[in-house]
N, C-alpha and C positions, 0 to 999 in steps of 0.2 A: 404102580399106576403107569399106564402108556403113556408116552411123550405125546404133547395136543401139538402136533406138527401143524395144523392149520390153523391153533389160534395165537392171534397177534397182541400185540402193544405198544401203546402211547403211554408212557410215564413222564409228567411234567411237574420237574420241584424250584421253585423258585424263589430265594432267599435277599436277593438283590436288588431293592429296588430304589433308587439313586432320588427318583422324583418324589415319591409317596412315603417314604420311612421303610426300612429292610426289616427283615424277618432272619429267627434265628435257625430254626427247627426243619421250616418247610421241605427241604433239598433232603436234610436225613429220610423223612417218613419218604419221601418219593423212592430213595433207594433200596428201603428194606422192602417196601412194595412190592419194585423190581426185583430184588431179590426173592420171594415166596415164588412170584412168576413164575421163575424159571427154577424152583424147588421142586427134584420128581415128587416130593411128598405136599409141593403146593400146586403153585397152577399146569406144571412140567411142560413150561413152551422152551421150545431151543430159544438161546440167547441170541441168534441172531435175528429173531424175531419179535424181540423189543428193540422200538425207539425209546431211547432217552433223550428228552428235548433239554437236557438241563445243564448248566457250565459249572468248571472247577470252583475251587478256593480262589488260584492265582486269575484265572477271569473275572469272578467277582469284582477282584480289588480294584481290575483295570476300570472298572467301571464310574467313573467321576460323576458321572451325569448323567440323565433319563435316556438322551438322544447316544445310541449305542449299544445300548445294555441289550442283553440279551438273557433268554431266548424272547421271542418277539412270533408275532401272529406265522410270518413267514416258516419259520421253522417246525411250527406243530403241524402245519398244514403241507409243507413238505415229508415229514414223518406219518402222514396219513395218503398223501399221496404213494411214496415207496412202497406204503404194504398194500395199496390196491393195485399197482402195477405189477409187486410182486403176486398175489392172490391171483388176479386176473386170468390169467395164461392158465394156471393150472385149475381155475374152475373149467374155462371152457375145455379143454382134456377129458377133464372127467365131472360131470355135473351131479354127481351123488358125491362128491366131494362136501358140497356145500355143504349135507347136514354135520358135519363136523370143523366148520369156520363158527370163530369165537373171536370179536374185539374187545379186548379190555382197553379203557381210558382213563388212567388216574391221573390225578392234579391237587396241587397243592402251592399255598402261598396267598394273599392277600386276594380277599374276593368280596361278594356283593352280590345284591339284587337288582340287575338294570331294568329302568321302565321298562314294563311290558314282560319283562323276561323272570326265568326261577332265580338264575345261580350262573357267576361267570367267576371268571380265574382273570384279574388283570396280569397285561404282559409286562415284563420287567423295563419296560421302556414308559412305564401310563405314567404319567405327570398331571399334580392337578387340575391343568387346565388340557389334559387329554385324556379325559377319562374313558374315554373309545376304543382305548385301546386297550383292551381285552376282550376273552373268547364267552362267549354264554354256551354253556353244555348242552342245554336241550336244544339248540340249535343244532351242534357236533351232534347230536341224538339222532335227530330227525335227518340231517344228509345222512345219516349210516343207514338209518329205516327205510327211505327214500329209494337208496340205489339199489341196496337188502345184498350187496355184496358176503356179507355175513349172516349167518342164519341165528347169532346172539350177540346180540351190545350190551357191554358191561361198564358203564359209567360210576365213577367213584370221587368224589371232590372236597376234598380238607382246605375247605376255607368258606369266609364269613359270607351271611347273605342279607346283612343290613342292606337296609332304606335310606340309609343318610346321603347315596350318592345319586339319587332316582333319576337326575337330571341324564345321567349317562345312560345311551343307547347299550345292548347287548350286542355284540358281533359274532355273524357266522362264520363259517369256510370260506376263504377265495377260491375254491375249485367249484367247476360249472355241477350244477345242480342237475341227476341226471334225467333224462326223459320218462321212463318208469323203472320200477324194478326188475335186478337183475332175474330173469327168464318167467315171473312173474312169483317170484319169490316173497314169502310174509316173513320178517324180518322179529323174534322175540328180542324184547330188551329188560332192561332194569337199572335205576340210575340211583344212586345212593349220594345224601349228603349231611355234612356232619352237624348241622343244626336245620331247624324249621324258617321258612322264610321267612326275613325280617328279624332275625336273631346272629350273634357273633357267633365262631367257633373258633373255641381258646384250648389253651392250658392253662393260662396263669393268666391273667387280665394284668392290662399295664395302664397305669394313667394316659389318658387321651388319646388313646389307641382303640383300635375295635379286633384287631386279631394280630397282634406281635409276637404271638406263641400257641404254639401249636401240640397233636398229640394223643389227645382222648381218643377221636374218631378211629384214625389209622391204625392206631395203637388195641380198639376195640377189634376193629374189623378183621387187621392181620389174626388177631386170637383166635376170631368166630373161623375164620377162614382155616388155619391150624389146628384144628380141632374142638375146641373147645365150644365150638356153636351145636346145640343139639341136632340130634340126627330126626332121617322123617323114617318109617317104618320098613326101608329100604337101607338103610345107614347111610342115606344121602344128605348132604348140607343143603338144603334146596336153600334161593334167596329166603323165599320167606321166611325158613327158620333162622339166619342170618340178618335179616330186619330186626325181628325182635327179641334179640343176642346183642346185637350193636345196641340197639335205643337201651335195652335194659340197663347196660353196663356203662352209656354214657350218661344218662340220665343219673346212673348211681353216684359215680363218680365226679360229677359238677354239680351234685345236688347243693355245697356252699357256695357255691360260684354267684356272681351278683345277677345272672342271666343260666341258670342252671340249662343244659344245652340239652335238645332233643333231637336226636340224628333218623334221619328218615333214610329207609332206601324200599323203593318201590319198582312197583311195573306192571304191566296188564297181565302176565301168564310168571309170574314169578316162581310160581313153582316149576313150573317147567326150565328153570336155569337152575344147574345145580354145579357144587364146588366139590371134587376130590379131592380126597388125604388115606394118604395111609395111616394115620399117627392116631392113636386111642388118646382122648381126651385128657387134657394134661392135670395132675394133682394140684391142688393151691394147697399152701402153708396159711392155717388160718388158727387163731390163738383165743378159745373163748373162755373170755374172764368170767367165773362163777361169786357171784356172791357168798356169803358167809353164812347165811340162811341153807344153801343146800348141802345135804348131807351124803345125797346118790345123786349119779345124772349120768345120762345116755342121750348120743344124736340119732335121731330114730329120720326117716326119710319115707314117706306114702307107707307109714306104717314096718318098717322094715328097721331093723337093728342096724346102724352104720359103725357107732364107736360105745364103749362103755367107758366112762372115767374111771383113774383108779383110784379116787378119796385122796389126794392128795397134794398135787398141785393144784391151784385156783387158778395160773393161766394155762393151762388145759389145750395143750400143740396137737393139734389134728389134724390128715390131709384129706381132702374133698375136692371131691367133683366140682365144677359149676352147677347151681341151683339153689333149689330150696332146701332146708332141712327145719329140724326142732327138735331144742332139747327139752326131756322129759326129765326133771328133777323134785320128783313124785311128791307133787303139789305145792312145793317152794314157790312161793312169787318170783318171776324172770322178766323182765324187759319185754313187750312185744308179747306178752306168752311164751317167751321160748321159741319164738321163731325169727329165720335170720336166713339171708339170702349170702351164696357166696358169688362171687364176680371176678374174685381176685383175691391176694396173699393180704394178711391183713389182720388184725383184731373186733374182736364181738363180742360186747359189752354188755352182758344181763342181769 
């Protein structure tokens, strides 16, 4: 796959938060993120064309207090400033450029629903009594659509979009909002987030906490992104098959959860944004336990033979694709019918 020289990134992972309760997880997912990024076999951007808005270990620590901490509204919106400064010049150069300009915007860390708004990322400085300060994405959306500097914005956000904080305003960008778009450019987007409005997004839920851990989402997405998300008739990842790759898998995955999570990512022309990989969809380790009643069984898939048991073990180690299958264990009763979805390494119970 070609290196996407013109498309950029804003990766923001923030673990630190001195006012509101710190988070453990948030900072890793930002990094693996950034790392697919800049994967020839994921988003293949030169590394110097990700920002990391995000601080060490040892800054962390230095962190005593709300007032200091970082990163903070300044820094993400300097980190989007640099890459329109940098973009800029070499649009006007050459203006068929454009169709090959891509921003991606990940974040992650302690979030919410601000009145009026979908989904923000508080900055690592928000203290209870300043809950302002943090960024609302479809704000960050709409300046990218607005100026159309990029001809696709890619929005991704691991973190929660409770109502508990409504009192809190959502915050845009500090840069001037521009007069119209760049050369009158239509601007495709798509904004992904890892629960439905008005719901946490977890890993583990913690007492009196609404997101102290983190994981499904990212963890989903990276996969779909990697391959594992089905292809459209082209062996293209378009969003949309990546929508309902993610929901499926997180849905699957938090189905005990006290708030079982539904991840949305949307957009007007979703199809029309698509992910390259070179990588053939990856095997899961999947273990299905046969009751004592069967005596043959086979995983058959849209009618096609995938595995034969050999009569002998009952947990039954197979690898599979992502999807559906059914085992046909010639009219034994089985869990479900015999049918069983895979998403992941794991055991299936029939």
């Amino acid at each position: 796959m070609a290196g996407n020289d013109l498309h950029y990134a804003i990766v923001v992972g923030i673990n630190r938060y001195p006012g509101i309760g710190n988070l453990s997880g948030a900072r890793a997912d930002a990094e693996q993120f950034a790392a697919w990024l800049v994967d020839s076999n994921g988003g293949a951007l030169p590394k110097a064309n990700v920002k990391h808005v995000c601080v060490t270990d040892a800054e962390e620590q230095a962190f005593a207090q709300a007032r200091g901490a970082k990163p903070t509204h300044d820094e993400i919106d300097y980190a989007l400033q640099d890459i329109r400064d940098a973009l800029k010049p070499r649009l006007d150069a050459d203006e068929q450029a454009w169709d090959r300009t891509r921003l991606y915007f990940y974040v992650a860390g302690h979030g919410f629903a601000p009145q009026g708004g979908e989904g923000a990322l508080f900055l690592a400085n928000a203290e209870t009594d300043a809950l302002q300060r943090n960024i609302e994405l479809t704000q960050y959306r709409r300046w990218c659509t607005t100026c159309a500097y990029f001809r696709e914005v890619v929005v991704f956000a691991d973190c929660c979009r409770t109502r508990v904080r409504s009192a809190a305003p959502g915050a845009g960008p500090g840069l001037e909002e521009c007069a119209a778009p760049w050369k009158g450019r239509s601007t495709t987007w798509v904004i992904g987030f890892g629960s439905i409005l008005g719901n946490p997004t977890y890993e583990s839920p913690a007492a009196g906490a609404d997101d102290h851990a983190r994981g499904y989402f990212t963890k989903a997405l990276l996969d779909g992104l990697s391959g594992s998300a089905p292809r459209d008739e082209f062996g293209r990842i378009t969003a949309s098959k990546l929508s309902g790759f993610v929901r499926s898998v997180v849905a699957d995955q938090t189905k005990g959860q006290q708030y079982p999570q539904e991840a949305q990512i949307y957009g007007p022309l979703a199809d029309d944004i698509t992910f390259g990989t070179t990588l053939a969809p990856p095997k899961r380790k999947v273990t299905i336990v046969l009751p004592a009643s069967v005596a043959a069984a086979k995983v058959v898939k849209d009618g096609r033979l995938i595995e034969q048991w050999d009569g002998v073990n009952r947990r039954w180690a197979v690898e599979l694709d992502d999807g559906l299958y059914e085992v046909d264990a010639d009219g034994a009763a089985l869990a479900n019918g015999g049918l069983f979805k895979v998403s992941g390494d794991g055991d299936v119970d029939l």
